[in-house]
LUMSE-576515 format. One record per residue: chain; x, y, z of N, C-alpha, C in turn; residue number from 0. Coordinates in nm, 2 decimals, decimal comma. Each point is the difference from the previous one (the first is absolute). Layout:
! residues N
+----+--------+--------+--------+--------+--------+--------+--------+--------+--------+-----+
| ch |    n_u |    n_v |    n_w |   ca_u |   ca_v |   ca_w |    c_u |    c_v |    c_w |   i |
+----+--------+--------+--------+--------+--------+--------+--------+--------+--------+-----+
|  A |      X |      Y |      Z |      X |      Y |      Z |      X |      Y |      Z | NUM |
...
+----+--------+--------+--------+--------+--------+--------+--------+--------+--------+-----+
This chain:
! residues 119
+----+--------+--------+--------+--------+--------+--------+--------+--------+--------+-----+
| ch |    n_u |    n_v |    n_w |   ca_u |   ca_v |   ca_w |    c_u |    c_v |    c_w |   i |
+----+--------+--------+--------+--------+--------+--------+--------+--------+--------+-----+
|  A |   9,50 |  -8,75 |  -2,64 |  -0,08 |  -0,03 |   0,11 |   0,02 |  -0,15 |   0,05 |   0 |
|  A |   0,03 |  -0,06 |  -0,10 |   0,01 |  -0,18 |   0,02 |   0,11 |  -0,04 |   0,08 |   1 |
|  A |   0,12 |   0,12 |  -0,04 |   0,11 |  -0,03 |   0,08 |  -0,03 |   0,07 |   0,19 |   2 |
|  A |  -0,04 |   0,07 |  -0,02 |  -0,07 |   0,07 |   0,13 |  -0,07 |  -0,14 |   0,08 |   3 |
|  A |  -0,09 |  -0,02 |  -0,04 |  -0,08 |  -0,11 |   0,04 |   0,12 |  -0,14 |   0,04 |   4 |
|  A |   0,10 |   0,01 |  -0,07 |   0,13 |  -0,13 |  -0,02 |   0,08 |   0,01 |   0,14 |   5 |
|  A |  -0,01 |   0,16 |  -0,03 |   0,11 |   0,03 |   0,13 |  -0,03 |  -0,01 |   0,13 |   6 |
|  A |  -0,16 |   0,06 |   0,06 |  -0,03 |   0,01 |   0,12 |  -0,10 |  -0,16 |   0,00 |   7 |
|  A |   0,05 |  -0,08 |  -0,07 |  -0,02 |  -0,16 |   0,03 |  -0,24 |   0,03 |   0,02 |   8 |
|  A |  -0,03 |   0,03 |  -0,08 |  -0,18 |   0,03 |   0,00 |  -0,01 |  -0,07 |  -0,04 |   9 |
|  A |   0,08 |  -0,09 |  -0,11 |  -0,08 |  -0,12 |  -0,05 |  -0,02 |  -0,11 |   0,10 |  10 |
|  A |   0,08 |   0,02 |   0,10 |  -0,05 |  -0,14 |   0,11 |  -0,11 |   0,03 |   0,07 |  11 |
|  A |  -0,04 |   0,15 |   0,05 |  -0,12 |   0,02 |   0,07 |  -0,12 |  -0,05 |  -0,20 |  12 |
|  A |   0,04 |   0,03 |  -0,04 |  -0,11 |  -0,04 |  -0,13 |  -0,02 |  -0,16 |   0,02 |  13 |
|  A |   0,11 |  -0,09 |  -0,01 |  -0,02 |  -0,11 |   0,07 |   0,08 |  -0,11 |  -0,16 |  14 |
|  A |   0,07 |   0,10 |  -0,02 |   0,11 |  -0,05 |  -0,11 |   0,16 |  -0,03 |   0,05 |  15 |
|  A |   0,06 |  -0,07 |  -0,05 |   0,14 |  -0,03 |   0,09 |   0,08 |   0,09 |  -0,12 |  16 |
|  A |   0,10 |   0,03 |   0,02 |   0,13 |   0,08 |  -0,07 |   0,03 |  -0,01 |  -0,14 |  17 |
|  A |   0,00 |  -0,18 |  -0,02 |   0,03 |  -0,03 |  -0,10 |  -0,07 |   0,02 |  -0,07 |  18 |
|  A |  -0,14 |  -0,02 |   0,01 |  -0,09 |  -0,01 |  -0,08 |   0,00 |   0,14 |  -0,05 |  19 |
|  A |  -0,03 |   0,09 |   0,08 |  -0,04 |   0,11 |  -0,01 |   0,15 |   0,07 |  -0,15 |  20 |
|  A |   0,14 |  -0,05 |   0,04 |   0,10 |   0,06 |  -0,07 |  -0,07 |  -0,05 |  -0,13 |  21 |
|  A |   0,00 |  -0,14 |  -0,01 |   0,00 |  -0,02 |  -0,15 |  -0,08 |   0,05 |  -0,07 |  22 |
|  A |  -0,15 |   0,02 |   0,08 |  -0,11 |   0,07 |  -0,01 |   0,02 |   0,15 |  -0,09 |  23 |
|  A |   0,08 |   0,06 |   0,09 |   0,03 |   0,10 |  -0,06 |   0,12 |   0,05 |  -0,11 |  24 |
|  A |   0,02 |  -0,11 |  -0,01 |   0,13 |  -0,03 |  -0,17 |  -0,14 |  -0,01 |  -0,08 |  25 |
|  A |  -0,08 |  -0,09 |   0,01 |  -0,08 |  -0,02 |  -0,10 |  -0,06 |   0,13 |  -0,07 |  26 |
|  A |  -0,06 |   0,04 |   0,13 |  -0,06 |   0,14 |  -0,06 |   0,10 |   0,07 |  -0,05 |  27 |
|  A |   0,11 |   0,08 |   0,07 |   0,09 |   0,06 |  -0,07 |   0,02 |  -0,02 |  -0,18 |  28 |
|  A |  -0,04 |  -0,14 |   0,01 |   0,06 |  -0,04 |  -0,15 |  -0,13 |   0,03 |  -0,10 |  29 |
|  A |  -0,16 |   0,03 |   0,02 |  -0,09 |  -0,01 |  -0,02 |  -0,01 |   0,16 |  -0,01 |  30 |
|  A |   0,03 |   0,09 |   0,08 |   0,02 |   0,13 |  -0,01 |   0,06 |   0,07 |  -0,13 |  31 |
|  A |   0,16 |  -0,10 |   0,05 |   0,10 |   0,08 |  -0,15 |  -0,06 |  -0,06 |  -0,13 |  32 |
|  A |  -0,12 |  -0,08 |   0,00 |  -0,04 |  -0,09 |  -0,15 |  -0,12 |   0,13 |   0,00 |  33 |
|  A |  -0,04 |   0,03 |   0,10 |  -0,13 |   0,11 |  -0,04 |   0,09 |   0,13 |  -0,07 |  34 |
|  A |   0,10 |   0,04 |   0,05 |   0,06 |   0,12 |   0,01 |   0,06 |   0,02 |  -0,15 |  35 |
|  A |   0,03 |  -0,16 |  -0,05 |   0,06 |  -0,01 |  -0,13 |  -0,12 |   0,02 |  -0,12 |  36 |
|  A |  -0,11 |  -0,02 |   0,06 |  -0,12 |   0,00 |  -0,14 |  -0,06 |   0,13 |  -0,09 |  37 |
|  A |   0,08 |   0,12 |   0,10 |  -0,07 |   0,06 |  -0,09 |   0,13 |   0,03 |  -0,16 |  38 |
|  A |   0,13 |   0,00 |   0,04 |   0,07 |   0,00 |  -0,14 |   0,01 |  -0,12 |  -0,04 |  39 |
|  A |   0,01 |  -0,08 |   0,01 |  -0,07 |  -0,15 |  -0,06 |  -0,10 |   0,02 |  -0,10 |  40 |
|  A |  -0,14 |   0,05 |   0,00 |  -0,07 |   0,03 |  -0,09 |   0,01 |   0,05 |  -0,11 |  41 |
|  A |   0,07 |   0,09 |   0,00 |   0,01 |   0,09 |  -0,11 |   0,13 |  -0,05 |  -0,06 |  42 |
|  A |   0,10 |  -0,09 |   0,09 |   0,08 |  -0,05 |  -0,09 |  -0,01 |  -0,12 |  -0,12 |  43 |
|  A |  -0,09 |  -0,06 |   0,07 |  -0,08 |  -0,08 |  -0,07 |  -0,05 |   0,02 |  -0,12 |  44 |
|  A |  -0,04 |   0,12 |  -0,02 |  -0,02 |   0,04 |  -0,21 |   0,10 |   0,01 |  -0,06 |  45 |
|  A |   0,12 |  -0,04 |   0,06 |   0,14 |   0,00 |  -0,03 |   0,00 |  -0,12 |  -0,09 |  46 |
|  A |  -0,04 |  -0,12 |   0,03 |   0,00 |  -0,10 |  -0,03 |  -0,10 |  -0,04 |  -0,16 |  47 |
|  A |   0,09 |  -0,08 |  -0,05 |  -0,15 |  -0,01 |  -0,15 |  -0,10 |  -0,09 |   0,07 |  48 |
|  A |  -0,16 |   0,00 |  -0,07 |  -0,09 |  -0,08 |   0,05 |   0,05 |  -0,13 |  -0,01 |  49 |
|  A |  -0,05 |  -0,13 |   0,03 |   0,05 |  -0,10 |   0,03 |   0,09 |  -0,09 |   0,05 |  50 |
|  A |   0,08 |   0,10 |   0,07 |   0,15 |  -0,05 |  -0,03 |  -0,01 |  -0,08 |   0,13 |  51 |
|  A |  -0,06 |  -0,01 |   0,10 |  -0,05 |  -0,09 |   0,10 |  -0,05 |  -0,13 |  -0,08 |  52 |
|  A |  -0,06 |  -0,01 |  -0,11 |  -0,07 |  -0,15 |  -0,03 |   0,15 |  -0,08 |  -0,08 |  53 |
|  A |   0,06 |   0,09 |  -0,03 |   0,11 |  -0,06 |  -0,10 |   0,10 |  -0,07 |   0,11 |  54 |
|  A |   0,07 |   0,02 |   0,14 |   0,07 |  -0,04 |   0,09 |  -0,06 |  -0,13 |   0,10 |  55 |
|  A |   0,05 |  -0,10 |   0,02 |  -0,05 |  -0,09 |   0,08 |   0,01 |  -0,02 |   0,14 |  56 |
|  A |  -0,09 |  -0,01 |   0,07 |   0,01 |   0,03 |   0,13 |  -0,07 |  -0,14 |   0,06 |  57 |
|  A |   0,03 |  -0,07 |  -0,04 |  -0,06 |  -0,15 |   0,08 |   0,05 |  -0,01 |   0,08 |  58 |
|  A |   0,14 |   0,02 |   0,05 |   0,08 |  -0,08 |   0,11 |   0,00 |   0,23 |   0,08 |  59 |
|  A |  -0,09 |   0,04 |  -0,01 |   0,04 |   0,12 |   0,05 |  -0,05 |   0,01 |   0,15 |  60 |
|  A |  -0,10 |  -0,07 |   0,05 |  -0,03 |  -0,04 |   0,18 |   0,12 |  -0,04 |   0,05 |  61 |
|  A |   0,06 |  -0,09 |  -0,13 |   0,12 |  -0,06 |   0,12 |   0,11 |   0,10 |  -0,01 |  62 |
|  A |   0,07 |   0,08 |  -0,05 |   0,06 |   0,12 |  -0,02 |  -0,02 |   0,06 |   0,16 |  63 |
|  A |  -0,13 |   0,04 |   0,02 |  -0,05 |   0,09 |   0,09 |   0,01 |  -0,07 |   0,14 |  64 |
|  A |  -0,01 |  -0,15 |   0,01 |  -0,01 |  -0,04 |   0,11 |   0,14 |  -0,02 |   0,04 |  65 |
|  A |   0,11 |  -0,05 |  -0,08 |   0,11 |   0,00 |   0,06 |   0,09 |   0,12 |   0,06 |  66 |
|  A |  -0,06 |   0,16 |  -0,10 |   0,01 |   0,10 |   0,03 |  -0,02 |   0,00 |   0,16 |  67 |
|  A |  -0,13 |  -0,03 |  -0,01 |  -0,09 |   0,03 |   0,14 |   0,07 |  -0,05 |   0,10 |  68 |
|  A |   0,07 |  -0,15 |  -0,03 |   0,05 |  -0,08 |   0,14 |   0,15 |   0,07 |   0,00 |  69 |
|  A |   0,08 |   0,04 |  -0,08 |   0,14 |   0,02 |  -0,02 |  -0,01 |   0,11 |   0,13 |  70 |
|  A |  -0,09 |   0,14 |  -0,02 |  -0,02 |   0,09 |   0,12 |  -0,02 |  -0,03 |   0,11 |  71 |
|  A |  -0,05 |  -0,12 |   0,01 |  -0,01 |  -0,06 |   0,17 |   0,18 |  -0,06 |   0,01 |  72 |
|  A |   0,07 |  -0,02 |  -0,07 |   0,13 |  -0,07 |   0,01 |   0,07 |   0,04 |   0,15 |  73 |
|  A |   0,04 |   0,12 |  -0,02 |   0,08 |   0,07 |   0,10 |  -0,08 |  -0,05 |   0,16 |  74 |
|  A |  -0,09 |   0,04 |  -0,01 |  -0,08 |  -0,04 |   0,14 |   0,05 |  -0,17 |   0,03 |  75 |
|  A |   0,01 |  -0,10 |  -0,07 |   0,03 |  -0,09 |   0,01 |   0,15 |  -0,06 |   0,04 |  76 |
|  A |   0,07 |   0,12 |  -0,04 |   0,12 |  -0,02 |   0,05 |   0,05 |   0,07 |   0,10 |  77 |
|  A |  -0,04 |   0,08 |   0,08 |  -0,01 |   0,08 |   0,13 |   0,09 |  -0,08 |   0,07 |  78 |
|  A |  -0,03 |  -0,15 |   0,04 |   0,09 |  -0,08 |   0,08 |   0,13 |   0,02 |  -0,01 |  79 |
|  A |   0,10 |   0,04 |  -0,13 |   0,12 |  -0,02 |  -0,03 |   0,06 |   0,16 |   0,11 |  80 |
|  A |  -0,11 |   0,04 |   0,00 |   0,11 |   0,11 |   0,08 |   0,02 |  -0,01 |   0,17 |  81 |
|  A |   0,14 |   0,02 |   0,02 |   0,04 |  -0,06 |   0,15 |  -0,11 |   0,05 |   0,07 |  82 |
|  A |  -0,03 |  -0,03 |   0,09 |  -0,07 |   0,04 |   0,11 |   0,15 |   0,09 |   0,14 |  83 |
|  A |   0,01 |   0,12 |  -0,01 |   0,10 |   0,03 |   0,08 |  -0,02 |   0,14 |   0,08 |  84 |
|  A |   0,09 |   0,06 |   0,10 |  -0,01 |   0,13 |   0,07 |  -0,01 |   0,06 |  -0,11 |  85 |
|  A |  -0,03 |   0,12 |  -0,02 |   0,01 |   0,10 |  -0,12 |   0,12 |   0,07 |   0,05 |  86 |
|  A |   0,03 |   0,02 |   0,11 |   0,10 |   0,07 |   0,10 |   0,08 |  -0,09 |   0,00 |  87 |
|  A |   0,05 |  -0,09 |  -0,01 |   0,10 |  -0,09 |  -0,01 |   0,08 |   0,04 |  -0,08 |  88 |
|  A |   0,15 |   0,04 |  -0,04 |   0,10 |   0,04 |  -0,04 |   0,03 |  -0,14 |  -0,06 |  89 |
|  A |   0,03 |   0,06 |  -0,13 |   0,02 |  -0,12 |  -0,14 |   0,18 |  -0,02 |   0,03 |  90 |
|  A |   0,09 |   0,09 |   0,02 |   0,10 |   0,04 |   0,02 |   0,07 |  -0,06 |   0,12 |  91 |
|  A |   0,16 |  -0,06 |  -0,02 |   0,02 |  -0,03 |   0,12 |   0,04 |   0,12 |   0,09 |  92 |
|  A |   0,00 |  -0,02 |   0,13 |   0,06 |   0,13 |   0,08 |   0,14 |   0,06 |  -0,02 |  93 |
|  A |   0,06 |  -0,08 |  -0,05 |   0,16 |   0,04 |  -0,05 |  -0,02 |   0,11 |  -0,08 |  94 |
|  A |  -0,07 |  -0,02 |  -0,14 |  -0,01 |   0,05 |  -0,07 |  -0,08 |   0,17 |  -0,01 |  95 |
|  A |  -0,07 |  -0,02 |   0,10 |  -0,10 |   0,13 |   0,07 |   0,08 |   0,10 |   0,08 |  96 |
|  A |   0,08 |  -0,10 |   0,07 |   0,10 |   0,12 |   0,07 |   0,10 |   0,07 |  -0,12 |  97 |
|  A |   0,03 |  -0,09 |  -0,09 |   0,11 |   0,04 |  -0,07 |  -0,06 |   0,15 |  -0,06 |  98 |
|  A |  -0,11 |  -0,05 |  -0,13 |  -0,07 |   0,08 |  -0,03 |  -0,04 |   0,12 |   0,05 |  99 |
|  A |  -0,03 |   0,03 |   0,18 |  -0,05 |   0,12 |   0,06 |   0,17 |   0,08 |   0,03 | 100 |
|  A |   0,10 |  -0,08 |   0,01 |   0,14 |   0,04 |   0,01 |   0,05 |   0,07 |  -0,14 | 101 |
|  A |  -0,06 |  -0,04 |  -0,14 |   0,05 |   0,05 |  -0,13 |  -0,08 |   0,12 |  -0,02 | 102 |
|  A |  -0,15 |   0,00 |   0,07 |  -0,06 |   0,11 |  -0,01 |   0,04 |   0,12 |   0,11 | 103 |
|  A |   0,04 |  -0,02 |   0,10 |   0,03 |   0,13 |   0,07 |   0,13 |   0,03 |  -0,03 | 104 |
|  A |   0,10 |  -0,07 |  -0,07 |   0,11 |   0,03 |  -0,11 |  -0,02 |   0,08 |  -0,07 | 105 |
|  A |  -0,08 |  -0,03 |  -0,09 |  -0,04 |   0,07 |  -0,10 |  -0,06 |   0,14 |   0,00 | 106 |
|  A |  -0,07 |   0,03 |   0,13 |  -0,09 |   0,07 |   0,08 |   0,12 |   0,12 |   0,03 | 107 |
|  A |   0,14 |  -0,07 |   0,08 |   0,09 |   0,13 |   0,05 |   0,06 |   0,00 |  -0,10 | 108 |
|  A |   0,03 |  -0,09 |  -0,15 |   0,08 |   0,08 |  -0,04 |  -0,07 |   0,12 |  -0,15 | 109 |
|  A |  -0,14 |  -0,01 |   0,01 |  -0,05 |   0,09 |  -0,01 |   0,01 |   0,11 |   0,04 | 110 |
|  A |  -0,01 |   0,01 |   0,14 |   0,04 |   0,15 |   0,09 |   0,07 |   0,04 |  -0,02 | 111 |
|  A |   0,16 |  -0,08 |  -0,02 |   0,11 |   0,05 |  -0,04 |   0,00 |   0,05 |  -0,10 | 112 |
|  A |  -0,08 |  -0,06 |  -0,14 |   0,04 |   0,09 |  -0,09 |  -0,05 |   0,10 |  -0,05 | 113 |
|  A |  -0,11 |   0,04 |   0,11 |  -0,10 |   0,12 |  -0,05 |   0,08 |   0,15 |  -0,01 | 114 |
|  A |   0,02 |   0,05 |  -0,08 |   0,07 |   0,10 |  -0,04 |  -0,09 |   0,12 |   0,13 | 115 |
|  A |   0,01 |   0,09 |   0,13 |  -0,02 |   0,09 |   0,01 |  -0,01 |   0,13 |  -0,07 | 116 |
|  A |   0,08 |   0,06 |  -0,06 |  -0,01 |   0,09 |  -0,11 |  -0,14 |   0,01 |  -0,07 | 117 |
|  A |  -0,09 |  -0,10 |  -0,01 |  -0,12 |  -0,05 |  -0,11 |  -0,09 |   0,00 |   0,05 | 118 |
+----+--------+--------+--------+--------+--------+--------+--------+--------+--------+-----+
């Protein structure tokens, strides 16, 4: 539904801009798959001996989580590095394109030729 809502642009009549609304909906997404994981999570949990949580130290464990947290925003931050260009624009010089559609209809008749009729 969220992508529905993404697609036909509703979040602006709601009175949200794009971005907000995308990351918006990463969030949740990620708050979904943590619900979706809890119910075998529990029961794996008697898996474990009692205490074994107080024996491991987790002082520096926020910071764990927060650099997690910022590392997933990374990519967004590097958006810039990609060209800005036609998508239709041909990577290829033109030499090379004619050659290429010349090796293919080569390849094309001498296929014909060797198609056995008999078969």
């Amino acid at each position: 539904m969220i992508d529905l809502i993404s697609l036909l642009r509703l979040s602006l009549k709601i009175g949200f801009p794009c971005y907000c609304f995308v990351a918006m909906d990463e969030d949740i997404s990620m708050m979904i798959e943590r619900v979706k994981w809890q119910p075998p999570l529990v029961p794996s949990s008697k898996l474990f001996p009692a205490g074994l949580h107080t024996r491991t130290q987790s002082d520096n464990l926020w910071m764990a989580i927060l650099i997690r947290s910022l590392m997933r925003r990374v990519p967004v931050g590097l958006l810039f590095l990609i060209p800005g260009s036609d998508p239709n624009l041909s990577i290829l010089p033109a030499e090379m394109l004619k050659k290429k559609k010349v090796m293919i209809l080569l390849n094309l008749n001498s296929l014909r030729w060797s198609v056995n009729p008999a078969t």
